[in-house]
N, C-alpha and C positions, 0 to 999 in steps of 0.2 A: 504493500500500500504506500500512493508517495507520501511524503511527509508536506507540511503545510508551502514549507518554503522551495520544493520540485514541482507544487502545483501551480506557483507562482511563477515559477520559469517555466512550464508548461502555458498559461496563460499569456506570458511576455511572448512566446515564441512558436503558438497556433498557428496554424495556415487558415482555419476556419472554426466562426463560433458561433453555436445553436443558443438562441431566446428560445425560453418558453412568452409566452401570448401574456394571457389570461392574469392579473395580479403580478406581474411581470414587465413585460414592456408598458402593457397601458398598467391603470391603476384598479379599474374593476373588473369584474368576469364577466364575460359577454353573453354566458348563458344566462346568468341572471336576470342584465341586463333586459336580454332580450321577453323572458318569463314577466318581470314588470311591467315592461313595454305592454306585453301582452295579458298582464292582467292574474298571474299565480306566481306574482313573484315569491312568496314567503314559504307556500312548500316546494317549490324548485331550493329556495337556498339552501335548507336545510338536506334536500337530496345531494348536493354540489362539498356541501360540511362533509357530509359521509366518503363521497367519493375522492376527495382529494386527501380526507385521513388515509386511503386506501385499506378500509374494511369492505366496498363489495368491488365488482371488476366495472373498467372504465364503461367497458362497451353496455352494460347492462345498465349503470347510471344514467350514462347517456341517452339511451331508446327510452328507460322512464320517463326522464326529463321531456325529452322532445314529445312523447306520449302527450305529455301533461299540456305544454305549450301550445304545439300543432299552430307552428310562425307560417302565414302565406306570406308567399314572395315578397307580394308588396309591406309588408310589416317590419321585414326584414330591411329592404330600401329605408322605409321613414323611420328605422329605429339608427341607423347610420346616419339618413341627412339630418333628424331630430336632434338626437342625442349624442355625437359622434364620441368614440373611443378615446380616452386621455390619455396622451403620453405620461407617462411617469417621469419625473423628475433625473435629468441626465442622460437618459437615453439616446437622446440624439444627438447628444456632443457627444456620448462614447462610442454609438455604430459610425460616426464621421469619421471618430479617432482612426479606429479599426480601419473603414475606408482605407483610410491616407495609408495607412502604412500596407495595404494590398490584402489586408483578410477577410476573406468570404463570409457575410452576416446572414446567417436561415431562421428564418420564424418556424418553428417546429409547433404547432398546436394541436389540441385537441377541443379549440374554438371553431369557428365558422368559418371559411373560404372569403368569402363575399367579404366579412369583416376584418378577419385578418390582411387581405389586399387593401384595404382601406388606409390599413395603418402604417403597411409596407410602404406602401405609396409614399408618405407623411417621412419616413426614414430613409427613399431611395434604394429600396431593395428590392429588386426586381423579383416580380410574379414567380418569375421559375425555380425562386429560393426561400420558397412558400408551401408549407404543407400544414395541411388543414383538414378539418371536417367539409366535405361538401354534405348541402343541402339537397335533396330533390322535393318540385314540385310539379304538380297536375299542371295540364295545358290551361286552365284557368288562374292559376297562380297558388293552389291548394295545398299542404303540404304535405308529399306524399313517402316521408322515410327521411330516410339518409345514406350513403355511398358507405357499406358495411366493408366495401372490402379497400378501400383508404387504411395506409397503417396505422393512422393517427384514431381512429375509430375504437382500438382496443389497448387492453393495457400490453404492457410492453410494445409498444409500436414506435414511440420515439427513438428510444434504439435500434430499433428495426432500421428507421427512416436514418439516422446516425451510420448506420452501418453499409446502407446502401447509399451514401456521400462518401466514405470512403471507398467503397468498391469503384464507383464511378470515380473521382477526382482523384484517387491515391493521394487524399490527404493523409499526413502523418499525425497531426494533431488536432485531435477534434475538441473545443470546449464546450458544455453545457450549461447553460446557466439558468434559474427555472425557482420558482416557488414550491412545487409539490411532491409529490410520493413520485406520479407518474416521471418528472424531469430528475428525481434520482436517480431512480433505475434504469435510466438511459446509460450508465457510467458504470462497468463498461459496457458497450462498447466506447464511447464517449473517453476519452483520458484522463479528462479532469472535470469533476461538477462542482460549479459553486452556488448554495444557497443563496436565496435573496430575500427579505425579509421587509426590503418599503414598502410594502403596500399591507401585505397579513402576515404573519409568522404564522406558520404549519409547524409545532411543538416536535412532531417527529422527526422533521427534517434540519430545525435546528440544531437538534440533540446531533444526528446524524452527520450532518455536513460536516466535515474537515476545516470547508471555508465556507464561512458563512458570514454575506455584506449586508448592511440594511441601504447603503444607498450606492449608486453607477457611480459616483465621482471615486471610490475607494477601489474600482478598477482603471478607473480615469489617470488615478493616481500611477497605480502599478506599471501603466505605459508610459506615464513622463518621466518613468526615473531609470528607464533605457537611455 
């Protein structure tokens, strides 16, 4: 296992580093969001509590959740132009940082397509370094499921998706960085994960993490002092 200060040099010397979404880049979870929008926000949250403790499995929280919502198309649109996604504090001076010095930034989610490109957009990270939940809807705009067979759909998928960025780009160093159960156990494959804790602390994951930041400037940091 590396020690705090190899994870560090691991992080100094990525070729490519995975966000998680969801209480991560932006500041709230966008299932939520979108279950308010719609009108059950309070038992989606409490569904969202359990799943991210990781006491049941993603993909079966998820099909609850969405059960419970049932977002049409257009819902999903005006909960974007309405309410749009908040960056969280730092983030876009740290994916710029990254930029500059040539490493690969992925939204790895187990949020929504539609909205995670929203915010990609917002950071200049291009669509094809975006994986996500997609949505399906009826030809009326109805909502009809979700894309089951997406990695990001089940638990253990971020890895998965982690794993098939290296196979393609023969990255050497992959970093993680994520608030919950599911963006731990990306690591390995992943080489290095670091907790993040601005927006919610997930108690397990604190305990957990090796490294664990409450705010982007404390990696911000870590690349000024190359």
């Amino acid at each position: 296992m590396a020690s705090l200060l190899e994870m560090k040099e691991i992080f100094r010397n990525a070729d490519a580093v995975c966000f998680d979404v969801d209480s991560t880049v932006i500041r709230e979870e966008g299932i939520d969001e979108l279950a308010r929008f719609c009108g059950v926000g309070d038992a989606v949250a409490e569904m969202t509590r359990r799943a991210m403790g990781g006491t049941v499995t993603f993909k079966a929280a998820l099909t609850a959740r969405l059960g419970l919502i049932r977002p049409s198309y257009e819902q999903v649109q005006k909960l974007i132009s309405d309410n749009p996604p908040q960056l969280t504090p730092g983030i876009r001076e740290l994916v710029s940082r990254l930029h500059q010095r040539g490493v690969q930034v992925f939204l790895v989610s187990g949020g929504f397509q539609s909205i995670v490109e929203h915010v990609a957009s917002q950071l200049n990270i291009p669509t094809a370094n975006v994986f996500a939940n997609r949505l399906k809807f009826y030809f009326n705009g109805e909502y009809a499921g979700f894309d089951e067979t997406q990695p990001t759909a089940e638990s253990g998928g971020k890895g998965k998706v982690i794993a098939h960025l290296k196979e393609q780009f023969h990255f050497k160093k992959i970093v993680m960085i994520g608030d919950g159960a599911t963006d731990m156990e990306a690591c390995p494959p992943a080489d290095c994960f670091i907790g993040f804790g601005g927006n919610v602390i997930r108690k397990q994951v604190k305990e957990k993490a090796k490294w664990y930041i409450t705010h982007f400037d404390e990696l911000l940091k870590e690349l000024e002092e190359r």
